[in-house]
PANU-901665 format. One record per residue (C-alpha): residue in three letters; y, z, x. Coordinates in steps of 0.05 Angstrom, whole numbers, padded with zeros to 5 digits, always signed. Example, Ala and Ser with C-alpha at 12.3 -4.5 7.8 and 13.67 -1.06 7.14 Angstrom:
% PANU-901665
ALA-00090+00156+00246SER-00021+00143+00273
% end
This chain:
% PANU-901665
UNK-00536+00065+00127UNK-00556+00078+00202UNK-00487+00065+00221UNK-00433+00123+00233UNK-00388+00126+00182UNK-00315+00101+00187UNK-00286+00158+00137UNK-00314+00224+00112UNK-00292+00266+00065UNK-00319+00314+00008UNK-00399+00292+00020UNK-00377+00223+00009UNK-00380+00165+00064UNK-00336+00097+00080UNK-00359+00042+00118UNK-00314-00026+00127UNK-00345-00086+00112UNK-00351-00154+00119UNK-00375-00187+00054UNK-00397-00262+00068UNK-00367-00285-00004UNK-00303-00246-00007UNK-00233-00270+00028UNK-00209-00197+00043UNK-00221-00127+00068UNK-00276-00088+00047UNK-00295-00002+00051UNK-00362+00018+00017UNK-00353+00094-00012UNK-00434+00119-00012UNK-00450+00185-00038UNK-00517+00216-00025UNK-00541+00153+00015UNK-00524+00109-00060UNK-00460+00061-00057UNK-00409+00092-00107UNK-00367+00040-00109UNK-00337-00022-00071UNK-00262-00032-00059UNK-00232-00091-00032UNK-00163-00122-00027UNK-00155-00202-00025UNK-00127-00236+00043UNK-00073-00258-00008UNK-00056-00192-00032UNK-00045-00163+00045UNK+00000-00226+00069UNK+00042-00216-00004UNK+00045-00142+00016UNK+00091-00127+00072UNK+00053-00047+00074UNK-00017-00072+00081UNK-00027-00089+00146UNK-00096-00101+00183UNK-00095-00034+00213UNK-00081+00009+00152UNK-00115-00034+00097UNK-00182+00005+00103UNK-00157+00075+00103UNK-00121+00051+00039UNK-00181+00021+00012UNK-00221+00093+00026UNK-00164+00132-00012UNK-00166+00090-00071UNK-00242+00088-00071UNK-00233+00172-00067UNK-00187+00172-00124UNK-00229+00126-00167UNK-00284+00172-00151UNK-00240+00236-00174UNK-00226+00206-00241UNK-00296+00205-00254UNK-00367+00194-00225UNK-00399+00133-00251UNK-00462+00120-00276UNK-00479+00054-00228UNK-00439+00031-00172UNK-00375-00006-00190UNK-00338-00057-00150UNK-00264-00054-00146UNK-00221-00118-00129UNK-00144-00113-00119UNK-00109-00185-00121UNK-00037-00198-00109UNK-00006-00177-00176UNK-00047-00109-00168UNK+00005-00080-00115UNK+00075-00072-00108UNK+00097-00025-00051UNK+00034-00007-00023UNK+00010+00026-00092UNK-00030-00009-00145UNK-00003-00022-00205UNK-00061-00029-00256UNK-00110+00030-00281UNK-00171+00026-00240UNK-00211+00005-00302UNK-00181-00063-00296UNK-00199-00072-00231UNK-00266-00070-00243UNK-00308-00134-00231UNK-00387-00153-00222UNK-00431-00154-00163UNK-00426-00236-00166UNK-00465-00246-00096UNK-00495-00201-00036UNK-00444-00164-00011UNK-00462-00145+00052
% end
């Protein structure tokens, strides 16, 4: 990505984005210029959630994509999707692994 980075930590890189198929907020982790993973939240999710707020949603996003990361490095890039029963207090709730869901559409 040409752009600068909106997070950087430990050789890794976050960028927000703007998905055109996905109601939500989005961070892209890349590592070595390859998306690691995708981690969004659902528009539902933040308005359900009296902690995620607009301004703090993608720093949240970019922690969870680090831990995800920390757990393990995965073979292809992943995409994570948190939905409404995924959080309760600002944490999520479910193992990562069921989080996961397909690429369904371009994502950027």
């Amino acid at each position: 990505m040409a752009q600068e980075p909106d997070f950087s930590q430990e050789g890794l890189k976050g960028y927000r984005v703007r998905p055109l198929h996905f109601a939500g907020e989005s961070v892209e982790v890349y590592q070595e210029d390859e998306m690691a993973v995708l981690v969004q939240v659902t528009t539902s999710a933040m308005a359900a959630e009296a902690t995620l707020k607009e301004e703090n949603v993608p720093e949240w996003l970019w922690g969870i994509g680090m831990d995800y990361l920390k757990q393990g490095q995965p073979e292809e890039r992943k995409r994570l999707v948190i939905t409404v029963q995924d959080v309760t207090d600002g944490e999520v709730n479910k193992a990562y692994d069921n989080l996961l869901r397909d690429f369904e559409a371009p994502f950027s």
